[in-house]
N, C-alpha and C positions, 0 to 999 in steps of 0.2 A: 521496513518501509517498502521493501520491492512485493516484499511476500502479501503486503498489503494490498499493492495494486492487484496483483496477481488475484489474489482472493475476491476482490472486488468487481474483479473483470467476469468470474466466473459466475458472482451473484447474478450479474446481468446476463450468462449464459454462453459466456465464453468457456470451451475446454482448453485450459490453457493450464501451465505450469512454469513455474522459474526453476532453474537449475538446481537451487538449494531447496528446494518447497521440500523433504524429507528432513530437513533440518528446520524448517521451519512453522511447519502444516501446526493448525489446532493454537496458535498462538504460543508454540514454546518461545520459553525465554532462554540466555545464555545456556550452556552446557558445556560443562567438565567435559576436560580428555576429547573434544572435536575438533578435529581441524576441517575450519571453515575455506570455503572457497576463496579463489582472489578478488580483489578491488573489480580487475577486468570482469571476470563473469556477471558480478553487478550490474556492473555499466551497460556490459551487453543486453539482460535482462529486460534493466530500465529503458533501453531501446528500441527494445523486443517490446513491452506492453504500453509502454503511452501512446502510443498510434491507434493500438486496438483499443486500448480503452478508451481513450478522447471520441473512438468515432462509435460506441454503444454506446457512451454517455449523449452523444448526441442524438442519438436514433429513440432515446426513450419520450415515450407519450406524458402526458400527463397524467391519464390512468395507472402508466404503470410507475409513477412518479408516487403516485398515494397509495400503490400496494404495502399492503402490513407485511412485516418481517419477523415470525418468532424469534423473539432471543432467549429465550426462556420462562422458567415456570410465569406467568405472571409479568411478563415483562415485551413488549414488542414495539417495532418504530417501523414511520413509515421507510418504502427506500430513498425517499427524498432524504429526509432526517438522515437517514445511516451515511448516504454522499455528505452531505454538511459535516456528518462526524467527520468522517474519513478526512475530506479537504482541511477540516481545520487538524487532527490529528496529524496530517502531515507537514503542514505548515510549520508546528509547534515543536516537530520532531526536527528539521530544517534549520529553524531559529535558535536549536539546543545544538547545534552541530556549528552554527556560525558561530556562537558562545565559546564553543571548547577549542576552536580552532585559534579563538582570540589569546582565550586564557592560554594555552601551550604557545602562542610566538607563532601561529602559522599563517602563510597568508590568507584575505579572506577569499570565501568562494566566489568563482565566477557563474555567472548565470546565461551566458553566452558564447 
């Protein structure tokens, strides 16, 4: 999900990277034998990019709001569309993480 913003920041034209982005570049999934960084650098990350991306996201026209995006052979969305994905894709990923926290006994998340 960080790797997420991070990649999205960059759609909009930020050069930016998160800490793990080698672990996580091109959409890998889990992998054997890594040892992933800590909770903290997360955190940090996630503190590091929502500023810069709240304020591209802000700065976008509406021009460049209906720019096409290839995603493939045969397949492209606007950047507006790809934001929508993204915000509901993280939403979803959030609301599967308040689930498991349930299910194991843990308290729920705070959001302030």
């Amino acid at each position: 999900m960080v790797e997420q913003r991070f990649d999205l920041a960059r759609q909009l034209g930020q050069d930016i990277h998160q800490q793990a982005h080698e672990l996580f570049k091109d959409n890998k999934g889990i992998q054997e034998g890594v040892t992933y960084p800590s909770l903290n650098s997360y955190q940090e990350d996630w503190n590091k990019i929502t500023p810069i991306l709240k304020e591209a996201l802000n700065q976008l026209s509406d021009e460049e709001l209906e720019k096409r995006i290839e995603m493939g052979p045969d397949f492209s969305m606007s950047l507006y569309e790809l934001i929508t994905f993204v915000s509901y894709r993280e939403a979803n990923i959030i609301g599967q993480i308040a689930l498991w926290r349930r299910l194991l006994g843990y308290p729920a998340m705070r959001y302030m």
